[in-house]
N, C-alpha and C positions, 0 to 999 in steps of 0.2 A: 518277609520282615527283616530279616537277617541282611541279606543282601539290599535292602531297601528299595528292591522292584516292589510296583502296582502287584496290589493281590488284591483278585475279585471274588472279595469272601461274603457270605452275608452273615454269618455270627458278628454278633461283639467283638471287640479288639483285642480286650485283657487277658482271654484265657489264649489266643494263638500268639498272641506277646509272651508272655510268663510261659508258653515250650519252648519260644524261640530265647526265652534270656536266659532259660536251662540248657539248649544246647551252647549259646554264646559262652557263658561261664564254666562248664566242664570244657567242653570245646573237645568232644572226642573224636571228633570227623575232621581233626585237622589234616590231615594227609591222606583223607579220601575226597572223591572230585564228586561235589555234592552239585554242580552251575544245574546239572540236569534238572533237577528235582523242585526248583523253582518257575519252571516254566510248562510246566501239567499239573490239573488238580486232580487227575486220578492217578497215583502212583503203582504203576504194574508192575514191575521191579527196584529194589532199592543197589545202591552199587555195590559190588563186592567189598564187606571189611564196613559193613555200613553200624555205626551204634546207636543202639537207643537209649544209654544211656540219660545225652542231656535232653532230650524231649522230655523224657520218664520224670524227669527231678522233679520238678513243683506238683505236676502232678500227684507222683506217687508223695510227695514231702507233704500234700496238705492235704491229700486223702489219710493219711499215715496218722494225722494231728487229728485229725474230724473223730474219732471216737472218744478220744480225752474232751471234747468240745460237746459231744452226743451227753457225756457224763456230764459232767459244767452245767447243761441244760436241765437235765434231770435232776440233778443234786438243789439248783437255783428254785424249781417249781415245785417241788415237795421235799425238803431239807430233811434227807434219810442216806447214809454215805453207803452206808451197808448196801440197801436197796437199789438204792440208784447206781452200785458197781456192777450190780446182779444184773439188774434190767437193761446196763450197756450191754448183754451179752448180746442181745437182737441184734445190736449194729456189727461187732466185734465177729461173731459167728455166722454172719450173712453170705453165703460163701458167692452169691453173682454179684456183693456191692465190694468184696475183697480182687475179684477178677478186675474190673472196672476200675479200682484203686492203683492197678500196676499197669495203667494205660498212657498213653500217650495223646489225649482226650481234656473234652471238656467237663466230664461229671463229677471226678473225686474233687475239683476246685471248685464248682457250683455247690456241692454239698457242703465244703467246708466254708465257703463268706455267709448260704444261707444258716447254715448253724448259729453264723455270729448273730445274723439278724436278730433268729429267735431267743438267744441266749440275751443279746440285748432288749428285746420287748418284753420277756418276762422279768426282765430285774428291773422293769420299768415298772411295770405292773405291780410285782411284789412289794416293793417298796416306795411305788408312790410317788417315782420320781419323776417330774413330768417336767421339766426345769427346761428350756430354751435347748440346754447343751446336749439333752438328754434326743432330742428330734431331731437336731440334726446329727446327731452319732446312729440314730435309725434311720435316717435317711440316707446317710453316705452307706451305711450297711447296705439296704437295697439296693442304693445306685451301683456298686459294685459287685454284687449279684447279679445284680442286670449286663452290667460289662463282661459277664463271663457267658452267659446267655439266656434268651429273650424271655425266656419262662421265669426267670427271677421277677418279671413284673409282677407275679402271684403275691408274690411279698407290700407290693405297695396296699394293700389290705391289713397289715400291723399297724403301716400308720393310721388308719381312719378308725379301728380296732382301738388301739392308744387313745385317738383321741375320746372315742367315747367311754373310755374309762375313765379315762381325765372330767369330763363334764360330769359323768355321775357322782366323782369329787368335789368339785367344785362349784355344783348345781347351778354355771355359768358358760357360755359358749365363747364367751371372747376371750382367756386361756386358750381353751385345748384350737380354737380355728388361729390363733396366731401361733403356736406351736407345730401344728399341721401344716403351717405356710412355711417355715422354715423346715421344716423338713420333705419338704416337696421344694422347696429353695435348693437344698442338698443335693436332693436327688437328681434335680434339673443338669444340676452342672456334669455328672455323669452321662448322662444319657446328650447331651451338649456331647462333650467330648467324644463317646462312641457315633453319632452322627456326623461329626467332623472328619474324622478317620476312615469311615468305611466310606463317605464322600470321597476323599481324596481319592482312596484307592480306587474306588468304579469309575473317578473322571479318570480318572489318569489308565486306566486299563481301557476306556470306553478309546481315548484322541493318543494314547502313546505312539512314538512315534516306531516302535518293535512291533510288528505284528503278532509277536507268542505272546504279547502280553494286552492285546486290544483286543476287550470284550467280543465288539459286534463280529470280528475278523475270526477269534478263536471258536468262537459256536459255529458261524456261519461253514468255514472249513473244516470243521468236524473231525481236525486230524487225532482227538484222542478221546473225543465223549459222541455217543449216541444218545437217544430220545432215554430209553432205556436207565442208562449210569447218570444223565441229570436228574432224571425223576428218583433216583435213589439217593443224589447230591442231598436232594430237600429234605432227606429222610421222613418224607412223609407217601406212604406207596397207597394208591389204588387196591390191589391186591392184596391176600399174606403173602409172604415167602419165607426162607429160611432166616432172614432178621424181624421180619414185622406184620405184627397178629392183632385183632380187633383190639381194641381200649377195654372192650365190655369182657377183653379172657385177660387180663393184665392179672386180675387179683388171684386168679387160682394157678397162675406160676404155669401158663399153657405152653410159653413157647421156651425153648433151649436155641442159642445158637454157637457154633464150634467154630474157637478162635483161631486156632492151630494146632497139628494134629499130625501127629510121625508114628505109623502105624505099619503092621506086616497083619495078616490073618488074624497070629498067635498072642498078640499084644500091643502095646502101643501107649504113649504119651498123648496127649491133650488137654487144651485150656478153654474150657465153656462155661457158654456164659450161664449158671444153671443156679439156682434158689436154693437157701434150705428147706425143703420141704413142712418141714416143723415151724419153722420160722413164720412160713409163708400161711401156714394154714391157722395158726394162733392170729397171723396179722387180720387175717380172714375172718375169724371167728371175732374178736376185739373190733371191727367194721361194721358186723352189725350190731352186737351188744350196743358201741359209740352210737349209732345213727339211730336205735331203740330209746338211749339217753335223750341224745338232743332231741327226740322229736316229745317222749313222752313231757321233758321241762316245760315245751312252749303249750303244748294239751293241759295239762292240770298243775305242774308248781312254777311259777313262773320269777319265784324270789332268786333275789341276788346270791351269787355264791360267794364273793369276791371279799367278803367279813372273813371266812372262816382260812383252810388250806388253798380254796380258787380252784380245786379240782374240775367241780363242774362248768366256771367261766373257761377253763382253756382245753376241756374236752369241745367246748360249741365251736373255738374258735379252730381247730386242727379239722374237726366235721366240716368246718364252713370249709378252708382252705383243701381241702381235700375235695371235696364236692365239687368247687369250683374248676380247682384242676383237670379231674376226670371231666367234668363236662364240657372243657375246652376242648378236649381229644377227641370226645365221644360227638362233637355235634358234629364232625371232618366228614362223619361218613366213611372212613376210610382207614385203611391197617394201617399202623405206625409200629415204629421199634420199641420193643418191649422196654430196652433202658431206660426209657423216659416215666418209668412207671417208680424207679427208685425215690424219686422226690415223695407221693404221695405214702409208699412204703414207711421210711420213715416218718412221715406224719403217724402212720398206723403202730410204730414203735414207742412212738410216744403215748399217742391212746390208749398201749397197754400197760403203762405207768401211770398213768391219772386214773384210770379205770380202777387199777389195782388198790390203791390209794382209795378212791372212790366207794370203794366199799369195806376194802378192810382196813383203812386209817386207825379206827378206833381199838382194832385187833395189834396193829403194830405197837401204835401207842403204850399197849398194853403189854407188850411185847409176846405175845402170844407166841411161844413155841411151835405148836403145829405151825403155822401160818409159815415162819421165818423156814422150818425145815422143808415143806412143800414147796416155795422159794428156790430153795435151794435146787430141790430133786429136778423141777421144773427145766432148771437152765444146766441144768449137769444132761438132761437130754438134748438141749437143743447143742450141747459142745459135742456130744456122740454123732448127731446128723452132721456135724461140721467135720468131724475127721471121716468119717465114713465116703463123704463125696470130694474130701479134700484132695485127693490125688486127680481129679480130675477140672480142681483148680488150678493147681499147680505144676502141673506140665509132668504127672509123677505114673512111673509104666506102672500101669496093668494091664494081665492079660484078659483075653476076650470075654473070658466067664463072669472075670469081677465087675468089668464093664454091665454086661449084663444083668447081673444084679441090683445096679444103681438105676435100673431103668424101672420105675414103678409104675409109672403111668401111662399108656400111648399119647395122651394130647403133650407130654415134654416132648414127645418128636427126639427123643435123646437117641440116635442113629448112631451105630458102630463102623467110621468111616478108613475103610483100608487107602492109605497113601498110594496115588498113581503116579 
């Protein structure tokens, strides 16, 4: 991108744009000979003196921003500041969605435009606003989600979501399907533009006149991928291995994988990718509690919730969207990387705020003392699990005992790797 050679990429355009305008703007590699690096997509060494600086910027800049946006969203769906500071702790003390936040990646910018989405569908929602301006500000949210990568389609479901709140409003369909239209107008021109771009780049990598940079020529001679590193390309593997474990172990936090790692016997630094356990197991527990919700409403009460706080309309719709997700994964047949489990995670962060709400509204209302102190107690444990495994977010030595200790479960697979 930088250099404006053909890259034959198949993500979206925006998010390997926004590294590449992070490294153009810091420009830390000016006096190191990067020509290399654009002509292989599996990079085995980087050059001596190499920074990761301006990769890192937007990423880490809008992973950085996504928990004041986590709050924004919580504060928008049930208007409690207090509460809603608390319950950011999920996001805040997540210690594999904080590793992921200091990457050089597409996740911590997918997390931060789908934020906006939903932060924009529930103030849609709340207030009623179904206005022209309002769809297509949810549709350019999606389309831009989607430009960062392909799973942000999950989001075109707020709009059709939107719309039928809008008709239950309006006890008319010609609103909400002319709003729906512009906001699939919005979104068109998104997904236009990433079709346009990764066109260019595949013709132009397919007939260029460089052979490092023509598709058919670069697979065919095989000078830097096997069968093997394409099928990991797609990050979608046949197999587990040390990045990627069935869909169906995502939620009980099965697999760990080791980012980097400078280790002797006696001790050693490391950066893995590993879950709060606490975190992970609340989100787990609020999974089924949610899916016992939604399913008992549509069995025996089937009235609207959407008069009163809307608890129970936006517990269905995170269950829908959540559902939907996993079962994109789950129907592959096949192991995928556990990172991609973050998206639904969050959904399950928010379930445990409506949930909470869901049953004890009337206790906070009230302001019930126990309630607000068990609150409290609640996330002052999930901040102890975040420091306790925090050195092994943070690239911070211990020695081999303390490692040890962090290892609770055999299926983390969390292995004590001495540097060769």
């Amino acid at each position: 991108y930088i250099n404006n050679n053909p890259y034959p990429e198949f993500h979206p355009p925006l998010g390997i744009g926004l590294i590449a305008l992070g490294e153009t703007i810091l420009n830390p590699n000016a006096d190191v000979d990067t020509s290399g690096l654009g002509r292989i997509s599996v990079i085995r060494e980087f050059p001596e003196g190499f920074s990761f600086k301006g990769v890192r910027f937007f990423p880490v800049l809008l992973g950085s921003l996504s928990p004041l946006l986590f709050f924004l969203l919580l504060y928008n769906t049930v208007k409690n500041v207090h509460l809603a500071g608390l319950f950011s702790g999920f996001y805040l003390f997540e210690n594999s969605i904080i590793v992921h936040t200091r990457t050089a990646n597409f996740p911590p910018m997918e997390y931060f435009f789908m934020l906006i989405c939903l932060l924009v569908f529930t103030r849609m929602i709340k207030k009623r606003s179904f206005s022209i301006y309002s769809y297509l500000l949810l549709g350019a949210a999606v389309g831009v989600t989607m430009l960062i990568r392909s799973s942000g389609a999950l989001l075109i479901l707020l709009i059709i979501a939107a719309a039928l709140v809008h008709f239950n409003t309006e006890k008319s369909w010609k609103k909400p399907i002319k709003g729906t239209g512009f906001a699939i107008a919005s979104l068109s021109i998104f997904i236009a533009f990433s079709f346009m771009v990764n066109s260019y780049h595949l013709m132009a990598a397919l007939r260029g006149p460089d052979p490092d940079y023509r598709m058919a020529e670069y697979f065919a001679a095989n000078h830097s991928l096997n069968i093997t590193e394409l099928r990991r390309m797609s990050l979608i593997m046949p197999e587990e291995d040390e990045y990627s474990t069935s869909p169906f172990k995502w939620p009980f936090g099965y697999k760990s994988i080791v980012y980097a790692v400078n280790s002797s016997p006696d001790s050693g630094k490391f950066v893995i990718f590993h879950g709060n356990p606490a975190i992970w197991l609340i989100s787990l527990a609020v999974l089924f509690i949610s899916f016992a919700i939604f399913i008992s409403h549509y069995l025996w009460d089937r009235t609207p919730d959407i008069e009163s706080n809307g608890t129970l309309f936006f517990i269905r719709v995170y269950v829908f969207l959540y559902t939907v997700y996993m079962w994109f994964f789950i129907s592959m047949d096949r192991a995928v990387y556990i990172t991609y489990y973050h998206i639904p995670l969050i959904f399950s962060f928010l379930l445990a705020y409506l949930i909470f709400f869901h049953f004890f509204g009337k206790k906070v209302k009230e302001k019930n003392l126990i309630v607000h102190i068990s609150v409290i107690l609640f996330f002052f444990n999930f901040f102890a699990v975040y420091l306790f495994f925090s050195p092994i977010s943070y690239y911070r030595e211990i020695t081999y005992r303390e490692f040890v200790r962090r290892d609770w479960f055999r299926s983390w697979d969390l292995t004590y790797e001495v540097e060769r």
